[in-house]
DSSP file (Angstrom, degrees, kcal/mol; ACC not computed):
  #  RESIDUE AA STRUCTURE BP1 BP2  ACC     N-H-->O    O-->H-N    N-H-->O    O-->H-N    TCO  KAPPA ALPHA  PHI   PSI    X-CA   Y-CA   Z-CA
    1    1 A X              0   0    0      0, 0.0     2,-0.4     0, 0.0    43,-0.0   0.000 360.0 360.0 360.0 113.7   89.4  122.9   95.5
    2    2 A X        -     0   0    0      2,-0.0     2,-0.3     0, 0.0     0, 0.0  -0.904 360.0-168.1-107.7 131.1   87.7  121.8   98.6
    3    3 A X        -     0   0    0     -2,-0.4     2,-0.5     2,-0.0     0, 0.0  -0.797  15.8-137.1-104.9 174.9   88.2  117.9   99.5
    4    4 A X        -     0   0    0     -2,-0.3     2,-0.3     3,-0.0    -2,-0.0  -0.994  17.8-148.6-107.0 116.0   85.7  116.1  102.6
    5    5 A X        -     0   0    0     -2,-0.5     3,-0.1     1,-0.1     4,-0.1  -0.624  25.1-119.2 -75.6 138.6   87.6  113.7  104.8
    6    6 A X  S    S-     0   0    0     -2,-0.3     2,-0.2     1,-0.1    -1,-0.1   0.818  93.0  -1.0 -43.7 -35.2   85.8  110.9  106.2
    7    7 A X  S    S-     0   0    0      1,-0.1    25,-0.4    -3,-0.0    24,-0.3  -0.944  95.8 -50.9-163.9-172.1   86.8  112.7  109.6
    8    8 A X        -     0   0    0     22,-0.2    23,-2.3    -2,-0.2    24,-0.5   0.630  50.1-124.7 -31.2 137.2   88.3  115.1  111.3
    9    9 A X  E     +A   30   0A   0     21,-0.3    21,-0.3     1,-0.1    -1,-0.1  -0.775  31.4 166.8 -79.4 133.5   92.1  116.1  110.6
   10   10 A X  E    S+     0   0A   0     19,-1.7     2,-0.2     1,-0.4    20,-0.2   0.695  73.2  18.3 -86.5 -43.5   94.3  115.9  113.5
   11   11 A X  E     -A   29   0A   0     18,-1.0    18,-1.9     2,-0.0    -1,-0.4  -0.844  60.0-174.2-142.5 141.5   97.8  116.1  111.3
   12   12 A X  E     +A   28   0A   0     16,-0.3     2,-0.4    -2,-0.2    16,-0.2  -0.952   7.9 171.4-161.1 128.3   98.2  117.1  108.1
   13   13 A X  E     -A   27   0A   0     14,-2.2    14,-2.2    -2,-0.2     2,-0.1  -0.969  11.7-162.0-152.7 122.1  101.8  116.9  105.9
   14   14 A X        +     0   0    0     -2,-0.4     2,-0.2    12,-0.2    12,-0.2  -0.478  37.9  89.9-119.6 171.9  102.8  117.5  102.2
   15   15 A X  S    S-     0   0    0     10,-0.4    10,-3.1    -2,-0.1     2,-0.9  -0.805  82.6 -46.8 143.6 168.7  106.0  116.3  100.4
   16   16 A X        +     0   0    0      8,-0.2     8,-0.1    -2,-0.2     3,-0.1  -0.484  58.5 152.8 -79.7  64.9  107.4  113.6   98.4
   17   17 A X  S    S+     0   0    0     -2,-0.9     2,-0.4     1,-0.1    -1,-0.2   0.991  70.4  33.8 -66.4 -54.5  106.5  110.5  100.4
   18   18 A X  S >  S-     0   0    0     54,-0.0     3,-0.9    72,-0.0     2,-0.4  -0.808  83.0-147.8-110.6 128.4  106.4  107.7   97.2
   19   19 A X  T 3  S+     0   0    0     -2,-0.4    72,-0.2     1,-0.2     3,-0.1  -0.714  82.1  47.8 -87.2 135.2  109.1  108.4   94.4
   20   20 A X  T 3  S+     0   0    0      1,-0.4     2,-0.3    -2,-0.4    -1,-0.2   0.300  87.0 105.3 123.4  -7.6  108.6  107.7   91.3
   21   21 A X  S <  S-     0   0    0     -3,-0.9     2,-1.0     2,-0.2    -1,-0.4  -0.626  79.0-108.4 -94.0 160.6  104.5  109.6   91.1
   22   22 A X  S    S+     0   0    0     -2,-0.3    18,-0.4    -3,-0.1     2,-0.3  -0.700  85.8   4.6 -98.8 125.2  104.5  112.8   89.3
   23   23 A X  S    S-     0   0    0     -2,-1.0     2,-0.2    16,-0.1    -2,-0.2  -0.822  99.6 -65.3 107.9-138.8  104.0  116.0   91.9
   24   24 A X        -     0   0    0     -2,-0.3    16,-0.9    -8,-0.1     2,-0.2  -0.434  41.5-117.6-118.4-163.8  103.8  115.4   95.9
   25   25 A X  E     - B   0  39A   0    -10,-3.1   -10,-0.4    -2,-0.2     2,-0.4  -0.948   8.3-141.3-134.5 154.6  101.8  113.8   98.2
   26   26 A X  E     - B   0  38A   0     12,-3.8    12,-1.8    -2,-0.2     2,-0.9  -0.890  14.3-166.1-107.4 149.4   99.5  114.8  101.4
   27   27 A X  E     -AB  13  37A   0    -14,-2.2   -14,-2.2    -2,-0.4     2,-0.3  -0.978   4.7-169.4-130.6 129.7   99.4  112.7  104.0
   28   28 A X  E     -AB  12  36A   0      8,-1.3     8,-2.7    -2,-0.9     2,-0.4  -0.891  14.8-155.9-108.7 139.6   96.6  113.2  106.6
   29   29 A X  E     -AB  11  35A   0    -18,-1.9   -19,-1.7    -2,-0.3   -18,-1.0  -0.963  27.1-151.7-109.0 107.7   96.3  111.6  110.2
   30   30 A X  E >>  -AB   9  34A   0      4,-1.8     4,-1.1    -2,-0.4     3,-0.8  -0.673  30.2-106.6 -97.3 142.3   92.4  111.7  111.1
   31   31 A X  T 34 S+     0   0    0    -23,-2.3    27,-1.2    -2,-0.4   -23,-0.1   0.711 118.0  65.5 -61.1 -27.1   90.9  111.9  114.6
   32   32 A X  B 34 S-d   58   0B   0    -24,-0.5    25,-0.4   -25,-0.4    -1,-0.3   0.388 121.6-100.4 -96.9  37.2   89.8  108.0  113.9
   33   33 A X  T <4 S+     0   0    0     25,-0.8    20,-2.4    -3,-0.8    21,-0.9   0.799  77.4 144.7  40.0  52.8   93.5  106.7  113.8
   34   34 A X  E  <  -BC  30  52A   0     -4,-1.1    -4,-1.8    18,-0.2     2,-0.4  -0.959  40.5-155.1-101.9 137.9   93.4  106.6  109.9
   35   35 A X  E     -BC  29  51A   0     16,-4.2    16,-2.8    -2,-0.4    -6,-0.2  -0.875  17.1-176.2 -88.2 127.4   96.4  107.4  108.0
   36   36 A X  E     -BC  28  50A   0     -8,-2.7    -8,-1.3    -2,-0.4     2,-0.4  -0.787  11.3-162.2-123.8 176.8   95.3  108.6  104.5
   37   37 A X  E     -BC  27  49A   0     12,-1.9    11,-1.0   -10,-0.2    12,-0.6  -0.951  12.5-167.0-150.6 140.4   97.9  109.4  101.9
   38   38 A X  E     -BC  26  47A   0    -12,-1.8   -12,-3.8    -2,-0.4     9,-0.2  -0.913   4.1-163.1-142.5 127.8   96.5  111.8   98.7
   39   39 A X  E     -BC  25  46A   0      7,-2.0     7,-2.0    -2,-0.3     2,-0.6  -0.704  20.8-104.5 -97.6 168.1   98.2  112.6   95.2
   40   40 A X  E     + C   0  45A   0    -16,-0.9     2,-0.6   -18,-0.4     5,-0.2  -0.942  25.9 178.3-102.4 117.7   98.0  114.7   92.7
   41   41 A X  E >  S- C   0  44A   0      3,-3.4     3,-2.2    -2,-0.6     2,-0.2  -0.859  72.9 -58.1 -88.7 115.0   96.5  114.1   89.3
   42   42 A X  T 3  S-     0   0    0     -2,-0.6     0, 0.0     1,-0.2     0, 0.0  -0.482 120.2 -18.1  48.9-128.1   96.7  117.0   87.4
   43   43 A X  T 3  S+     0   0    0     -2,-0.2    -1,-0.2     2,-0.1     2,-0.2   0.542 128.7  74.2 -78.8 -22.0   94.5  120.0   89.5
   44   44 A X  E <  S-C   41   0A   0     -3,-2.2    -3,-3.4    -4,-0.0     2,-0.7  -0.631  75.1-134.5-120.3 169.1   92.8  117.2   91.7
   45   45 A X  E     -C   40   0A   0     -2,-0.2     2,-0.3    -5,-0.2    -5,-0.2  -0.819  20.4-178.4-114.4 137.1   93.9  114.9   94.5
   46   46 A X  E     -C   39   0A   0     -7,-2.0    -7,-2.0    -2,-0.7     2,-0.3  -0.923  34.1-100.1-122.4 155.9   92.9  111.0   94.4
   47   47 A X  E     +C   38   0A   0     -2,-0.3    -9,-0.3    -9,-0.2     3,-0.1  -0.695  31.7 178.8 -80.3 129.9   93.9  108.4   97.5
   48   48 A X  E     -     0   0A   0    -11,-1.0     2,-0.3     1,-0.5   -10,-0.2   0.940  62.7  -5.2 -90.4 -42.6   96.6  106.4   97.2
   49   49 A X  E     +C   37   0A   0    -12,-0.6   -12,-1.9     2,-0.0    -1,-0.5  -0.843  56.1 176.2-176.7 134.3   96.7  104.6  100.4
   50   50 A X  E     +C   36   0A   0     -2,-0.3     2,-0.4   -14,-0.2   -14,-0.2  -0.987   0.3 176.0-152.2 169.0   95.0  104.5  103.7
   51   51 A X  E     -C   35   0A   0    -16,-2.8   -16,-4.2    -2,-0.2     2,-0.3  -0.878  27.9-138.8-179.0 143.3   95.1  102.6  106.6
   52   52 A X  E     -C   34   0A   0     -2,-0.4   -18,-0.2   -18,-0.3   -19,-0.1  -0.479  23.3-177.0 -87.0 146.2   93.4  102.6  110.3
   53   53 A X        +     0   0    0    -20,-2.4     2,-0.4    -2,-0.3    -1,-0.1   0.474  60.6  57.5-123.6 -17.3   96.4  101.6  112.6
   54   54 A X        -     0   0    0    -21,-0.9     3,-0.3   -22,-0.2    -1,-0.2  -0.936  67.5-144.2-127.0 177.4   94.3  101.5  116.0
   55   55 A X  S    S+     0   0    0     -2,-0.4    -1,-0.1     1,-0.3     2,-0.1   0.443  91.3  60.6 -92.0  -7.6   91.4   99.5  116.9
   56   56 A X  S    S-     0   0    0    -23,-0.0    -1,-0.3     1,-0.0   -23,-0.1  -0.412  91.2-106.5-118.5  26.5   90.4  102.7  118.9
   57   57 A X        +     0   0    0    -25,-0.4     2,-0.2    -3,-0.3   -25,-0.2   0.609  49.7 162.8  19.0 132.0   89.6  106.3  117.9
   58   58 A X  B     -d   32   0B   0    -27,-1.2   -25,-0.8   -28,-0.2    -1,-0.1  -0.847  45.5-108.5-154.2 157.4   92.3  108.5  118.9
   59   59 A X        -     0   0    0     -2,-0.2    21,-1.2   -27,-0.1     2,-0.3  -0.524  54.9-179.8 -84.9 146.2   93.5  112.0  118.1
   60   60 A X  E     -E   79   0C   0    -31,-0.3     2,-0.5    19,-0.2    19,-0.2  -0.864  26.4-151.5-139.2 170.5   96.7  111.4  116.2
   61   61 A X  E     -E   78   0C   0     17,-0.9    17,-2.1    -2,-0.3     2,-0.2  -0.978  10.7-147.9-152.1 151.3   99.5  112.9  114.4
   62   62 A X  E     +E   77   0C   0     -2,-0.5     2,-0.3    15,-0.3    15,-0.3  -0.583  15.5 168.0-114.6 149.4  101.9  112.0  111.5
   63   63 A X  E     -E   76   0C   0     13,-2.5    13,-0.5    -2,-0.2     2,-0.4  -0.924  12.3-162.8-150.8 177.5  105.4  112.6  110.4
   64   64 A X  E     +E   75   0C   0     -2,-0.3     2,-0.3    11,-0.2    11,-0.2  -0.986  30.9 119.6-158.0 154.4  107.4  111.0  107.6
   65   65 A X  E    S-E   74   0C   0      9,-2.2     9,-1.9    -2,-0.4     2,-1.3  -0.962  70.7 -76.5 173.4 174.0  111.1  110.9  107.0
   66   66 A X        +     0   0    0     -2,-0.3     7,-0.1     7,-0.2     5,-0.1  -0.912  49.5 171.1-102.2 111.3  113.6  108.2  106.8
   67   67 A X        +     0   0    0     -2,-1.3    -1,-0.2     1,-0.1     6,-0.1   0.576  69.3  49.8 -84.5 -32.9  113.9  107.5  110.0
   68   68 A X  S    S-     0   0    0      4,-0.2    -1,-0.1    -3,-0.1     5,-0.0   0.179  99.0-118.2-102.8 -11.8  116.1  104.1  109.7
   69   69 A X  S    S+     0   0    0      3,-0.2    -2,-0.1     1,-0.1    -3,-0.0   0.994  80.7 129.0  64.4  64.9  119.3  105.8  106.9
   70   70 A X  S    S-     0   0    0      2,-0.3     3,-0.1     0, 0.0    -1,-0.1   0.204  83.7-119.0-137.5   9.5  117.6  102.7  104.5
   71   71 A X  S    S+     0   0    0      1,-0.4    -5,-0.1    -5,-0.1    -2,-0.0  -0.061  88.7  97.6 104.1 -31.8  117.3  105.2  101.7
   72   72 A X  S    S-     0   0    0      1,-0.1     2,-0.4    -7,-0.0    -1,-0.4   0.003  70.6-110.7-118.8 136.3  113.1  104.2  102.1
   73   73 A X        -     0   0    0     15,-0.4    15,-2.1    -3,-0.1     2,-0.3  -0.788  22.6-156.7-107.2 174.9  110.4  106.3  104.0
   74   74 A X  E     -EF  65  87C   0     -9,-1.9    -9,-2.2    -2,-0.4     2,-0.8  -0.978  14.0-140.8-148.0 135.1  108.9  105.9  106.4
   75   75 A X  E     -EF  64  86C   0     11,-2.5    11,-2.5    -2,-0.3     2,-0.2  -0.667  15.6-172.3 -90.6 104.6  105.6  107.0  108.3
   76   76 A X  E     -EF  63  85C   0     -2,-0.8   -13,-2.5   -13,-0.5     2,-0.3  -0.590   8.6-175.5 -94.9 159.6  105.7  107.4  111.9
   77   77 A X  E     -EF  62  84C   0      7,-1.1     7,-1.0   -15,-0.3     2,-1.0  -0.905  10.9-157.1-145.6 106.7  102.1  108.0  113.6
   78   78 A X  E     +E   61   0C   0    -17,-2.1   -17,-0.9    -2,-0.3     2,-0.7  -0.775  17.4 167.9 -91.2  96.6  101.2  108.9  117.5
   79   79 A X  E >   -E   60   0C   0     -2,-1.0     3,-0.7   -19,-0.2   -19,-0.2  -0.947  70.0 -42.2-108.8 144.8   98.0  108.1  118.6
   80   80 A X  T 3  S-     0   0    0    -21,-1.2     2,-0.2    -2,-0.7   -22,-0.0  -0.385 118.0 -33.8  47.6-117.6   97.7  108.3  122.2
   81   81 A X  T 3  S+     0   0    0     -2,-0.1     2,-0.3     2,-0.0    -1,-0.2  -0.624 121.5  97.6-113.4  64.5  101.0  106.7  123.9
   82   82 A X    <   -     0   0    0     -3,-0.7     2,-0.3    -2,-0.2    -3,-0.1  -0.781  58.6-169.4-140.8 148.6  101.0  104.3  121.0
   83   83 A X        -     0   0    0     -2,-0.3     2,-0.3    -5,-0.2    -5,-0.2  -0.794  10.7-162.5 -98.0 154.0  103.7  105.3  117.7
   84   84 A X  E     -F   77   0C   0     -7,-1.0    -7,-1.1    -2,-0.3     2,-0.5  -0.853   6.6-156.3 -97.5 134.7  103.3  103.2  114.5
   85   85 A X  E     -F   76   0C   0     -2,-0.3     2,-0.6    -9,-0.2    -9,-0.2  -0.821   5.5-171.4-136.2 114.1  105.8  102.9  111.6
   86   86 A X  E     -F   75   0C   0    -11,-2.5   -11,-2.5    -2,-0.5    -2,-0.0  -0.819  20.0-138.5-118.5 126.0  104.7  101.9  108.4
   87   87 A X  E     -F   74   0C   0     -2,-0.6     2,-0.4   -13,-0.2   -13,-0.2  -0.520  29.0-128.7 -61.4 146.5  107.7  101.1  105.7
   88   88 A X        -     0   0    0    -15,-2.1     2,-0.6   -71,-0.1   -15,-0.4  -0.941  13.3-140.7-102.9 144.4  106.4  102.9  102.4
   89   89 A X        -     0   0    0     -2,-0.4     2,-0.5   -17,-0.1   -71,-0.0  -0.751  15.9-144.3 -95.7 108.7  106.5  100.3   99.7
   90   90 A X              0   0    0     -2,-0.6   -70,-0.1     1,-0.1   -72,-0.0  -0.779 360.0 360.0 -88.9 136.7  107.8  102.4   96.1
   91   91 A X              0   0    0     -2,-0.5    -1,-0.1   -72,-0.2   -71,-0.1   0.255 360.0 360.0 -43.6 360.0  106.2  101.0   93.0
């Protein structure tokens, strides 16, 4: 399976980010500050979510974890000397 990102990967992170989908998820940080977040359906991977968090190109990098003890994840992101945290919302 080869996928094309819209562009470059900086960061790149598998796991159970959203509960309740069947398999994992990838979560990618891309060299234009986008966060993308990828499932699996069946053998192939579709987007669930993405989202630019700066107004700026920057090389970036991802983590996820619950970061806050609120049971929830959450997705931290560094681009430059900037972090982001975006609550993920479960279905």
């Amino acid at each position: 399976m080869k996928i094309k990102t819209p562009d470059v990967t900086t960061a790149v992170k598998m796991g159970r980010i959203i509960e309740g989908k069947a398999g994992g998820q990838v979560l990618l940080a891309l060299r234009d500050s986008t966060v993308l977040l990828l499932g699996f359906t069946g053998l192939e991977l579709e987007e669930i979510a993405s989202l630019k968090t700066a107004p700026k190109p920057g090389e970036s990098l991802v983590a996820f974890g619950d970061i806050d003890g609120d049971s929830s994840m959450e997705i931290v992101q560094a681009v430059g000397n900037n972090l982001y945290v975006i609550e993920v919302e479960n279905e």
